[in-house]
C-alpha positions as CSV (number, residue, x, y, z in Angstrom):
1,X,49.3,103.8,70.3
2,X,49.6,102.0,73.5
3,X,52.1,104.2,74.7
4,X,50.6,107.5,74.2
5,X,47.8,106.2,76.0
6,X,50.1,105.1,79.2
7,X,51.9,108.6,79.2
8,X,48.6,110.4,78.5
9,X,47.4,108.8,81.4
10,X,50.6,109.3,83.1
11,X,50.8,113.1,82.9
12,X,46.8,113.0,83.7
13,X,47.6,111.6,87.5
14,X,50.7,113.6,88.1
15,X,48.1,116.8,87.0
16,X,45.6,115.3,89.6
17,X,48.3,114.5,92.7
18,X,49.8,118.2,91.6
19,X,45.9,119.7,92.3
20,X,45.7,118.1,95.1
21,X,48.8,119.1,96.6
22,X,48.3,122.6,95.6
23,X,45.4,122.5,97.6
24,X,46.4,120.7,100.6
25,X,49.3,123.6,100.2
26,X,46.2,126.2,99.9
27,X,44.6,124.8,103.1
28,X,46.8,124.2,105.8
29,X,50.6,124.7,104.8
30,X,50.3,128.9,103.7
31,X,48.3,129.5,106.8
32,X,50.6,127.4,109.2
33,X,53.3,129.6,107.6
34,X,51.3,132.8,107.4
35,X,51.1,132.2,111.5
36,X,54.6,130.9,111.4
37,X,57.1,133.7,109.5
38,X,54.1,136.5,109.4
39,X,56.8,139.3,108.7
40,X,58.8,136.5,105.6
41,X,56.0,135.6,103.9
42,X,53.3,138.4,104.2
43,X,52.7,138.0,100.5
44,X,51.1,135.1,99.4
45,X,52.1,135.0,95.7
46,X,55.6,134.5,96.8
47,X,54.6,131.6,98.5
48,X,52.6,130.4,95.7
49,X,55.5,130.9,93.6
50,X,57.7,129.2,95.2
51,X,55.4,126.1,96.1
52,X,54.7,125.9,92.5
53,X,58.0,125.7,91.4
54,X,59.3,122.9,94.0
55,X,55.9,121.2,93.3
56,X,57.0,121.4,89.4
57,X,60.7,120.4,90.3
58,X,58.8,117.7,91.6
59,X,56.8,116.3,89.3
60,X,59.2,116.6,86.2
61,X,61.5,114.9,88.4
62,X,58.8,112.0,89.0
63,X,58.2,112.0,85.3
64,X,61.8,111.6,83.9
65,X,62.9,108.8,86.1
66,X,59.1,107.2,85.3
67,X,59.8,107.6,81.9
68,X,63.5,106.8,80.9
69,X,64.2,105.2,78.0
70,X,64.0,101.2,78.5
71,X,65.6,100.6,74.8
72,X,68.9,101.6,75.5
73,X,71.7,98.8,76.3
74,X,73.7,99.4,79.6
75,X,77.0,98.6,78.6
């Protein structure tokens, strides 16, 4: 049961540092791009888009090197 807890908890602060870097993003990187690449990224749901897919790279990334297996014998 322990374990479920940790990785409960786990994915609950990855969810809170991925909120808060979506809206740093929000805040100050799209409009520092917006100013930027004006003609690039004129639509903001590409940007979105593509900040929520590195942000996702991201995390899942975090997650599967936080949570490898420790039961397996290196040989």
């Amino acid at each position: 049961m322990g374990d479920r807890v940790r990785v409960f908890g786990l994915v609950a602060l990855l969810g809170f540092m991925a909120g808060v870097i979506a809206q740093l993003t929000a805040d100050y990187v799209i409009p520092w791009l917006m100013v930027v690449l004006p003609a690039l990224i004129n639509i903001k749901w590409i940007v979105s888009g593509v900040a929520g897919a590195a942000l996702t790279l991201a995390l899942v990334s975090v997650w599967a090197y936080v949570s490898r297996n420790r039961d397996v014998n290196p040989r």
